[in-house]
C-alpha positions in Angstrom: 121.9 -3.4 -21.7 121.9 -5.4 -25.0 120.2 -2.2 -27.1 123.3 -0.4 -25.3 125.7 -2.7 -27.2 123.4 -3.0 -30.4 124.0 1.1 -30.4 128.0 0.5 -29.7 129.0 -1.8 -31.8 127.0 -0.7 -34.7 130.2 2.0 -35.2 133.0 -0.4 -34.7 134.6 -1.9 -37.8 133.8 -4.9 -38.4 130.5 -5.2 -36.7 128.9 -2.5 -38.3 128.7 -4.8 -41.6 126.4 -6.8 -40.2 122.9 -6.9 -40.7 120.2 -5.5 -37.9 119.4 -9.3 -36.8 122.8 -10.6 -37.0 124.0 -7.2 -34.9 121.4 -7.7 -32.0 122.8 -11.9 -32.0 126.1 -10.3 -31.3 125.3 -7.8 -28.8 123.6 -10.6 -27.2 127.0 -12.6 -26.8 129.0 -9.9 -25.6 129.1 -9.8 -21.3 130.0 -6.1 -20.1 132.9 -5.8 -17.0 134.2 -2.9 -15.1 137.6 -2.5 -14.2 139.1 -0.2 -11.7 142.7 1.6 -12.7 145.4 -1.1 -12.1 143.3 -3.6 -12.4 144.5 -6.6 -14.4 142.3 -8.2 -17.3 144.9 -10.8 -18.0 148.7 -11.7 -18.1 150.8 -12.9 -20.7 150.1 -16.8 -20.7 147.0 -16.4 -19.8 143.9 -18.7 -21.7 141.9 -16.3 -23.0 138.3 -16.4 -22.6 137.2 -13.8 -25.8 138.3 -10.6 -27.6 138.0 -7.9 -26.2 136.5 -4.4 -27.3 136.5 -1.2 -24.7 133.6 0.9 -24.2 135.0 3.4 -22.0 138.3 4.0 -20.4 142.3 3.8 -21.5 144.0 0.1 -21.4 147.3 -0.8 -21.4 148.5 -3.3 -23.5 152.4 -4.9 -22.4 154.5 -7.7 -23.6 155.9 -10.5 -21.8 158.6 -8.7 -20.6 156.4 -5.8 -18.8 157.4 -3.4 -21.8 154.9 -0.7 -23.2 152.6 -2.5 -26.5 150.3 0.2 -27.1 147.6 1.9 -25.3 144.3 1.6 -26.5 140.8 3.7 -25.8 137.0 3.1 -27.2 136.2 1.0 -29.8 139.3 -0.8 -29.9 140.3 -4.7 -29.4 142.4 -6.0 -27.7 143.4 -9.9 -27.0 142.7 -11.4 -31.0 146.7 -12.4 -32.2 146.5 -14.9 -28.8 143.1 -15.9 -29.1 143.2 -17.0 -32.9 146.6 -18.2 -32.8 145.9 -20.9 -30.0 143.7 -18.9 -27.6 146.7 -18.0 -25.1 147.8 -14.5 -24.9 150.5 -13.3 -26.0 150.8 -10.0 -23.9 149.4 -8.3 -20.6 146.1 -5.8 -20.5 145.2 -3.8 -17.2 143.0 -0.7 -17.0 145.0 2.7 -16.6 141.9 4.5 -15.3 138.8 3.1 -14.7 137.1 1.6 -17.9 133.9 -0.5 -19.4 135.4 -3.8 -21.7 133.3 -5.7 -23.6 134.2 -9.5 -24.2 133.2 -12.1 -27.2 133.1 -15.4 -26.4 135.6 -17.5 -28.4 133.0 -19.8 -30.2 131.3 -16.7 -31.5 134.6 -15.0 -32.4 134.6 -18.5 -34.7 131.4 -18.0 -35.9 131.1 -14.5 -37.0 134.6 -15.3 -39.1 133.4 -18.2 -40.5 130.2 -16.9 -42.1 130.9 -13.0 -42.3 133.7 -12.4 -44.9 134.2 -8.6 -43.6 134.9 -9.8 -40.4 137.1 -12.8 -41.7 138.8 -10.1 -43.6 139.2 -7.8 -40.5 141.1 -10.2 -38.5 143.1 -11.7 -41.5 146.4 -9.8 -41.8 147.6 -11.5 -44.8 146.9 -9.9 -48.1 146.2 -12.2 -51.1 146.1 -11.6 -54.6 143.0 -10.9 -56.7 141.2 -13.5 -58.2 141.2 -11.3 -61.0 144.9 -11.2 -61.4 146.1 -8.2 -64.1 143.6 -8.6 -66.9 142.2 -5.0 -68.4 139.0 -6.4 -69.4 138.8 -7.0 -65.5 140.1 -3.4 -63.8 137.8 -0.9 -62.8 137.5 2.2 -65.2 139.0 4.0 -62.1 141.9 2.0 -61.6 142.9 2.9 -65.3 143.1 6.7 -64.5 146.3 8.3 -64.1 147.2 11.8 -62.9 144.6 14.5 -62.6 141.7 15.4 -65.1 142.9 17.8 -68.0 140.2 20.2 -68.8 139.6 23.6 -70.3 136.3 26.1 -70.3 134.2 26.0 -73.6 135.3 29.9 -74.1 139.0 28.7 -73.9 140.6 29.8 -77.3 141.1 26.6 -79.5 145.6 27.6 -79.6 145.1 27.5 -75.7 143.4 24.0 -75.8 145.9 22.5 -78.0 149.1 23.5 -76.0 147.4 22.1 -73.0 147.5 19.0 -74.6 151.3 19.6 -75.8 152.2 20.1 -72.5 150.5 17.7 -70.8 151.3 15.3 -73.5 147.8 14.3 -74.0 146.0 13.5 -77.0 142.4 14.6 -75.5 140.9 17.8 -73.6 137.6 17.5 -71.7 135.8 20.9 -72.0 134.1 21.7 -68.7 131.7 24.0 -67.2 131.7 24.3 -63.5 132.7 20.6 -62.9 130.3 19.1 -65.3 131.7 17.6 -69.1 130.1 19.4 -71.7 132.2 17.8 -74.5 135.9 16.8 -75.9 138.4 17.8 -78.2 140.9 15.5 -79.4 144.1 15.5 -81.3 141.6 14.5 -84.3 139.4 17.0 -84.2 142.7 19.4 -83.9 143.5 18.3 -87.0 140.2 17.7 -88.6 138.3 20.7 -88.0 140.5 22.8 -87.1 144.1 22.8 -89.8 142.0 21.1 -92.4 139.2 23.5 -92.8 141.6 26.6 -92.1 139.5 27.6 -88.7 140.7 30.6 -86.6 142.6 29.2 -83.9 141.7 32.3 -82.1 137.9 31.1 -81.4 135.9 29.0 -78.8 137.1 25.2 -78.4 133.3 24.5 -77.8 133.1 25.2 -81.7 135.2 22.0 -82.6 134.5 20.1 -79.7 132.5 16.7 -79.5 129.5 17.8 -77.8 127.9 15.6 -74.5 130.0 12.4 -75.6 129.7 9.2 -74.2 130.8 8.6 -70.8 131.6 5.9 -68.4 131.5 5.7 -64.3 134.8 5.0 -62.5 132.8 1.9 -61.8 132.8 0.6 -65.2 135.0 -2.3 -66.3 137.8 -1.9 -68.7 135.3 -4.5 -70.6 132.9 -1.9 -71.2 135.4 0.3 -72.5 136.9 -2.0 -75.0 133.3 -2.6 -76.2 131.9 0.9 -76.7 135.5 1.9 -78.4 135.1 -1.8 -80.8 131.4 -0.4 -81.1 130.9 3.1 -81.8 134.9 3.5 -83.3 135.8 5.9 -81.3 139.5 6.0 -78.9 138.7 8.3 -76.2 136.2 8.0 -73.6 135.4 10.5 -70.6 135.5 9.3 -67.1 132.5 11.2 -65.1 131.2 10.6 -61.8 127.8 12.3 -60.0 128.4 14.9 -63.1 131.6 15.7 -62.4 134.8 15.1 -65.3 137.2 12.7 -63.8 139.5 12.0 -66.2 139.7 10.2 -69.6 140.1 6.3 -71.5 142.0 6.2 -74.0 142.7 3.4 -76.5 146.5 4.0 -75.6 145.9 3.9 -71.9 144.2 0.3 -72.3 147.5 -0.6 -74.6 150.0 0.6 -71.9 148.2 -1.5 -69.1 148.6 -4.4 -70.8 152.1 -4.1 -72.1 153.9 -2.9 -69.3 155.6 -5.8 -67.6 158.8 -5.9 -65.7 160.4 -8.8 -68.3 159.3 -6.3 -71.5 161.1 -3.7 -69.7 164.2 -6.2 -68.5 164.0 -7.1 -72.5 164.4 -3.4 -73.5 167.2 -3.2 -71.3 169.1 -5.6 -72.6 168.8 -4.3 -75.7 170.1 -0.5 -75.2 172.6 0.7 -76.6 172.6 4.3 -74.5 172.0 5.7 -71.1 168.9 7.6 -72.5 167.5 4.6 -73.9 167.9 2.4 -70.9 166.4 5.9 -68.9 163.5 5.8 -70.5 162.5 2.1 -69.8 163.0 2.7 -66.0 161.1 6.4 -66.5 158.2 3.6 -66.9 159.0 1.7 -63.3 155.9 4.4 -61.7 153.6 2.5 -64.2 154.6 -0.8 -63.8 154.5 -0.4 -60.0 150.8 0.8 -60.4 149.9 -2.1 -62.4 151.2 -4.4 -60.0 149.6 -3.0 -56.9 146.2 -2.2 -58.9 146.6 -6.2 -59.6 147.0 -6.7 -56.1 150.3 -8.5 -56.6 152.2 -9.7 -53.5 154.7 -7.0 -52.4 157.8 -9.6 -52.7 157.2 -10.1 -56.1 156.4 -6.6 -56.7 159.7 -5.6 -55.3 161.6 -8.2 -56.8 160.6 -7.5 -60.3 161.5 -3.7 -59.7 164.8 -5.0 -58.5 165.2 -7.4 -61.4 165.1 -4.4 -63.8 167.6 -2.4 -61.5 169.8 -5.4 -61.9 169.5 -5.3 -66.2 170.1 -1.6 -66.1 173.3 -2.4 -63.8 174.7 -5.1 -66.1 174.0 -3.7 -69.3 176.1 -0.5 -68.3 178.8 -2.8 -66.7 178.8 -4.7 -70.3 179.3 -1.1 -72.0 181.7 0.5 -70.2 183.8 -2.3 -69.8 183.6 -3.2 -73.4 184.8 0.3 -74.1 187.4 0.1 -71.7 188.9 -2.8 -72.4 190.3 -6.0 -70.9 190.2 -5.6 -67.1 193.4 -5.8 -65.1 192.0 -8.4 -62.6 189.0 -9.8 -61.9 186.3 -7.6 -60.3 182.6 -7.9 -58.5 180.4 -5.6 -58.8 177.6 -5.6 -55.9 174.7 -4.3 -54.8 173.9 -3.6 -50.8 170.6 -1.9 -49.6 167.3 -2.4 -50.8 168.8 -3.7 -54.0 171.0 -6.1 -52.5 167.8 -7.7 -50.6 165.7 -7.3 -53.7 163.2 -4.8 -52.1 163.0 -2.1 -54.5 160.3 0.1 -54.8 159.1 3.0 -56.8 161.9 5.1 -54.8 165.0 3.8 -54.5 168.8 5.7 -54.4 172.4 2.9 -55.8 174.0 1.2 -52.8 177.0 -0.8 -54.4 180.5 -1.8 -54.1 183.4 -3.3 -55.8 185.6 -6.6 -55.0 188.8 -7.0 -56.6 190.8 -9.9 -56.6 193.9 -10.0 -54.3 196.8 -8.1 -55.3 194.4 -5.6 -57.7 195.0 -2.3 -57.6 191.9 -0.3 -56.8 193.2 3.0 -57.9 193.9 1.6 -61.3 192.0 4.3 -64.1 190.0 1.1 -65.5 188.3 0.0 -62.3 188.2 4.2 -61.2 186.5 4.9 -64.8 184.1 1.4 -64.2 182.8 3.3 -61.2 182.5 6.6 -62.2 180.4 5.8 -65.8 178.0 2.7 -64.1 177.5 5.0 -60.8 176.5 8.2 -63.2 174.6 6.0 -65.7 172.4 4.3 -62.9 172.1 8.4 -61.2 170.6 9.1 -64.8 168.4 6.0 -64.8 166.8 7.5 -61.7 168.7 5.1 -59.5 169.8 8.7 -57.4 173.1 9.0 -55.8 173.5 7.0 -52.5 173.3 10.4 -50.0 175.6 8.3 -47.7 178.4 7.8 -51.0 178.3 4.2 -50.3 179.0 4.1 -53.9 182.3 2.0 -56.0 183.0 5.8 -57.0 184.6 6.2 -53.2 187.7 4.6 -53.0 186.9 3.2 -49.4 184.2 1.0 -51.3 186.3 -0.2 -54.1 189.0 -2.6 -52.5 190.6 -6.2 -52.9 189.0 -9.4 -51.1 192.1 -9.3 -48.3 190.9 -5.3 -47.9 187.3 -6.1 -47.3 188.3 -9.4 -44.8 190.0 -6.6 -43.4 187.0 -4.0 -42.9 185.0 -7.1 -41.1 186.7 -8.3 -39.3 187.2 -4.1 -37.8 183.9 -3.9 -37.5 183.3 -7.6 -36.0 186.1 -6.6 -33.2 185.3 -2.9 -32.8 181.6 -2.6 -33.1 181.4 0.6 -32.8 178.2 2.6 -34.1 179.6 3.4 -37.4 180.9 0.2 -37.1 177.3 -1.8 -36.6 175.9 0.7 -39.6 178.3 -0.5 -42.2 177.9 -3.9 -41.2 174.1 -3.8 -41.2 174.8 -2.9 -45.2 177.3 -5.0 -46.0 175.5 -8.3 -44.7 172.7 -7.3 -47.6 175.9 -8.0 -50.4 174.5 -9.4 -53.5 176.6 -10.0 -56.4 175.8 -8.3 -60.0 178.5 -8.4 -62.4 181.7 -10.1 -63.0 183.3 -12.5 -60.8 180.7 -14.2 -58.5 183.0 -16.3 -56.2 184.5 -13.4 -55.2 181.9 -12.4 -52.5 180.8 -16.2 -51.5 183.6 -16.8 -49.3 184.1 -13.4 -48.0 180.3 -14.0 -46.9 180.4 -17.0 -45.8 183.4 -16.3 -43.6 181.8 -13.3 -42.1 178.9 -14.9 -41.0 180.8 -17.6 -39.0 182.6 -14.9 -37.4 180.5 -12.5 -36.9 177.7 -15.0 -35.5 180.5 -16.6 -32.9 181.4 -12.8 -31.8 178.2 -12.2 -29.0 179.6 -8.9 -28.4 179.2 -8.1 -31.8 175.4 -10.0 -32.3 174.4 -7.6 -29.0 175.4 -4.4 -30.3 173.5 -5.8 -33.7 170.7 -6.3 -31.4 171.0 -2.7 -29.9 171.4 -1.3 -33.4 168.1 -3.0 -34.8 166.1 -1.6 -31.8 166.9 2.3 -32.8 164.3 2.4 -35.5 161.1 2.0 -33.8 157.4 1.6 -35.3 155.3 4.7 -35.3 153.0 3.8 -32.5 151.1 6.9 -30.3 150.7 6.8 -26.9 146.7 6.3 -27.0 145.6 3.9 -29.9 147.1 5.8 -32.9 150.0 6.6 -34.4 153.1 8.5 -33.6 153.1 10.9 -36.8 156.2 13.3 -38.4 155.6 16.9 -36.1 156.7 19.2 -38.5 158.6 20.1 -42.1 157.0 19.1 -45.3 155.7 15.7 -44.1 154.0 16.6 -40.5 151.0 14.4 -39.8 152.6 11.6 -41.8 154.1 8.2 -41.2 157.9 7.2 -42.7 156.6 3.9 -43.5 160.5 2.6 -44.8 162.3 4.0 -41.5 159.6 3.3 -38.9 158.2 1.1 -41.0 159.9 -1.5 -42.9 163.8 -0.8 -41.5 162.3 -2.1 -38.1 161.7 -5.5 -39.6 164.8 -5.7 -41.9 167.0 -5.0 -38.9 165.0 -7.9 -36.9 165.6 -10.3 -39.9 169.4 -9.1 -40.6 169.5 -10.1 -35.9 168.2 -13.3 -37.0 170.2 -14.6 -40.1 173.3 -13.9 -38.5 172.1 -15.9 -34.9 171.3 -18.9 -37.4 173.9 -18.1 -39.9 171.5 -17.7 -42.6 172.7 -16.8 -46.1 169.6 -15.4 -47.5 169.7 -11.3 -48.2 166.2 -10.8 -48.7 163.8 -9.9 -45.4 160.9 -12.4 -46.2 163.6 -15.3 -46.8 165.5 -14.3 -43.5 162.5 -14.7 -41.9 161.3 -17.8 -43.4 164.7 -19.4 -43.1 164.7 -18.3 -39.3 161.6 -20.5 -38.7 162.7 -23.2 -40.5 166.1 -23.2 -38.3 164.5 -22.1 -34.7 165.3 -18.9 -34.6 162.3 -17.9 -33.5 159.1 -20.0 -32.9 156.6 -20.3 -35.7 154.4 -18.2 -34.2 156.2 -15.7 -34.0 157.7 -15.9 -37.3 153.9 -16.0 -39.0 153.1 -12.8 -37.1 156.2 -11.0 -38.2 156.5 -12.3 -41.4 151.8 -11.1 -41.6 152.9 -8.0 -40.0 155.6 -7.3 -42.6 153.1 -8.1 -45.2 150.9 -5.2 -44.4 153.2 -2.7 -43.8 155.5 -2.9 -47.6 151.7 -3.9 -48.9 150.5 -0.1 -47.6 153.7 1.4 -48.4 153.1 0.7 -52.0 150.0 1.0 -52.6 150.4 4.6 -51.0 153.0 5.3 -53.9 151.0 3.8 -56.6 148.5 6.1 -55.3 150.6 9.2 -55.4 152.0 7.8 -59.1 148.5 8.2 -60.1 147.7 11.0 -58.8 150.8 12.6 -61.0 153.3 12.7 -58.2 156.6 11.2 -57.5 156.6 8.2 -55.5 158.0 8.9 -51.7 157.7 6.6 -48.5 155.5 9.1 -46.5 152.0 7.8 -45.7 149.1 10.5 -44.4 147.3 7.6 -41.5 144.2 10.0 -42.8 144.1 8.2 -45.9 143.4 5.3 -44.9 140.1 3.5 -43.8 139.2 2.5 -40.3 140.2 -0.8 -41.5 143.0 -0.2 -43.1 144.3 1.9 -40.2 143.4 -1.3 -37.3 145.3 -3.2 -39.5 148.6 -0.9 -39.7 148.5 -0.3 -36.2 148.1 -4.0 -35.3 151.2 -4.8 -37.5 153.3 -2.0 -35.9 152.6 -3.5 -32.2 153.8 -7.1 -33.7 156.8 -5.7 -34.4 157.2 -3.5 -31.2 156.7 -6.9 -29.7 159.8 -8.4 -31.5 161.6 -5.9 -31.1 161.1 -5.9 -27.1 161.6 -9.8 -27.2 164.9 -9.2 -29.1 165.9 -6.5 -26.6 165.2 -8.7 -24.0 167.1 -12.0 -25.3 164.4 -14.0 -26.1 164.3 -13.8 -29.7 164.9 -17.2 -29.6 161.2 -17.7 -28.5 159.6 -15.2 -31.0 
């Protein structure tokens, strides 16, 4: 039986890192069960005895309140959030058909994590940092690539070559033949051999080319490109890997790396003059969001420095236009609601704001219409798109005294209605921007009190935050996009991250907690008893994961020369990386059911 397991568990992540010895110890711990269909493996509350793997067979995985987890076939676990939290479980398993589970003892669950980083990594949700943190000297060669090879044939006529590097805005050309590098042209040698010895531009490329230059392996460290450019003089160096051209270094690749940072970009802001100035600092967002994520930067601090430039691009135009319209005829507030309110911006991100008069303002006056109109279409030509839903200071319905906006609450408080729970779900993310601050505080805090007394109201919240559900498949994987232009992909901000924002937005108004932003909502529900800290640490791990994938799948399309977009191929990910995922979806399908149920109080 053990050589059985040895065979099994040598293709299930994490145990097929370990070594041959180590891999027969393991096998030798595991104890083998059959289960009939129906039959129960354990019960919410339950001490757990091990983790679980299955052999053979479907399981169904439940929460406390009997609703549907997930259900899981081969080579998955089941059991590990109970067991390494305090060895209780924290949902139900029974077989649907008949099936062969495996079981780990505890102690050697302890063990392997202890000594076996893979398999301490494996069951770790969290993400940390690098040790590295953003240094070039320190980043692969392959991190620093960006967008896809630009190549031509050796045969390709030397005008061709030269507006393929006009176009592409490139100051090199690899020449390749079938794949392989057979040399490089630069902007240099355009110039060099080329204009200055008066060569047809009509002939071969290969003629002024660099033949077989020197090349580096994605594997390389930007160290060893700083060196052999110090070195040999030279400012462009050819990525190749198993013979094949991969893209190329460049002395101004290594400089943008290292200058891009989100208070160099808040600093150009600031000191625009124009919209197309301030557009082309955020044109540069995709590359600081790279950096960040190749730096392995925690996702809230990624966000909120995205969100801190969204901020400077919004004040600086409320500074210009209002300087060239002149005094204002009342104090105003601009704010920001949506992902910008909560400071969770990412590389794709449409406006969400509104304006707050004082009382007695007119909001049809031409100086707070023409303060709309010029920020909103300044921030649409900073790439701030928009909002699709013209939740937007340009609608009137949005730009409105503080008694007008009591008003709209204190509608939607009484009347919950389902347009009524949407525009609330917004407008509890306020965050003030420009102007007159105080304007908002007590509108919030007034809100909050009411809105938290009204338990009609905090039940249709609850309803509302259950509509977006994580992307969880009936039988271990996920429940993917059918058809259009994203089929077989996940929408990892709607099924994704809205599930958990909702759950937060539930819980700061049951504690009456004034924080915006998801993480904070969270933490601040722990701290006040919201929900238990258990169940704050594996919502707050599980929300972790998913914005952590989320960007790193749009750095990874910014590299690979496309826009940035929230849809994630579960293809693209590793085994691990996929386990991972899933398990943070089924936390949150767990909140969610817990909310559903009334027992968000218990987490």
């Amino acid at each position: 039986m053990a050589q059985s397991i040895v065979d099994f568990i040598a293709t299930v992540h994490p145990y097929d890192s370990l070594k041959r010895d180590e891999l027969a110890r393991v096998a030798g711990s595991f104890s083998r069960r059959e289960f009939a269909p129906g039959d129960v493996i354990y019960q919410f509350g339950d001490r757990l005895p091990g983790l679980y793997l299955i052999e053979s067979g479907q399981i169904a995985v439940t929460d406390r309140n009997g609703d549907s987890v997930s259900q899981l076939g081969p080579r998955n676990s089941f059991g590990e959030r109970g067991l390494l939290r305090d060895g209780v479980a924290v949902t139900s398993a029974r077989a649907l058909e008949g099936a062969v589970v495996l079981m780990l003892p505890r102690a050697e669950v302890t063990r392997l994590i202890a000594e076996h980083r893979a398999v301490a990594r494996f069951f770790d949700r969290g993400r940390g940092p690098l040790d590295r943190g953003a240094d070039v000297a320190m980043l692969k060669v392959g991190e620093l690539l960006s967008g896809k090879p630009l190549g031509c044939a050796p045969e390709t006529p030397i005008i061709e070559a030269a507006r393929l590097m006009r176009d592409a805005a490139a100051s090199s050309i690899g020449i390749t033949e079938g794949g392989r590098l057979i040399g490089l042209a630069t902007i240099r040698d355009m110039s060099n051999r080329v204009v200055a010895e008066g060569r047809d531009m009509r002939r071969p490329v290969a003629e002024v080319m660099t033949p077989d230059p020197i090349t580096l392996a994605p594997t390389a460290l930007g160290y060893d490109v700083l060196n052999i450019m110090l070195e040999r003089r030279i400012s462009h160096l050819p990525v190749v890997a198993q013979d094949r051209f991969m893209g190329m270094i460049s002395q101004t690749d290594l400089t943008r790396v290292q200058a891009v940072s989100a208070s160099g970009l808040i600093r150009e802001v600031a000191q625009s003059d124009s919209i197309a100035q301030m557009a082309a600092v955020t044109a540069r967002i995709p590359e600081l969001l790279v950096q960040l994520v190749r730096a392995r930067q925690r996702h809230e601090i990624t966000t909120r420095m995205i969100t801190d430039i969204a901020d400077a691009v919004t004040r600086r135009l409320l500074d210009i236009v209002a300087r060239d319209l002149g005094p204002a005829p009342a104090p105003w507030l601009w704010v920001a609601c949506g992902s910008q309110g909560r400071q969770e911006q990412t590389g794709v991100s449409d406006q969400d704001n509104c304006l707050i008069l004082a009382p007695g303002a007119d909001p049809d006056h031409p100086w707070f219409r023409d303060l709309a109109a010029r920020v909103c279409a300044g921030l649409d030509a900073c790439g701030y798109v928009f909002c699709p839903g013209d939740m937007m200071a340009t609608n009137p319905r949005w730009r409105q005294p503080v008694p007008v906006w009591r008003d709209y609450f204190r509608d939607w408080i009484a009347h919950p209605s389902p347009e009524a729970q949407m525009l609330a779900s917004v407008m509890f993310d306020l965050r003030a921007i420009g102007g007159e601050a105080q304007l908002l505080d007590d509108l919030q805090r007034e809100t909050r009190e009411m809105a938290s007394r009204n338990s009609i109201f905090v039940a249709h919240m609850i309803a509302n935050s259950l509509k977006h559900r994580p992307p969880l498949g009936l039988i271990g994987g996920f429940a993917t996009i059918r058809s259009g232009d994203h089929r077989h992909h996940i929408d990892m901000k709607h099924n994704g991250v809205v599930p958990v924002t909702d759950l937060a937005r539930v819980y700061a108004l049951q504690g009456r907690i004034g924080a915006v932003n998801t993480r904070a909502r969270l933490e601040d529900a722990e701290t006040r008893g919201v929900i238990s800290a258990s169940g704050a640490r594996d919502l707050i791990a599980a929300y972790d994961m998913i914005q952590t994938v989320r960007l790193e799948n749009q750095a990874h399309l910014v590299k690979a020369g496309r826009k940035p977009d929230n849809y994630l191929s579960p293809s693209d990910l590793s085994d691990f990386e996929r386990s991972h995922l899933r398990d943070a979806f089924v936390v949150v399908r767990s909140m969610q059911s817990a909310v559903g149920h009334g027992k968000g109080m218990l987490g």
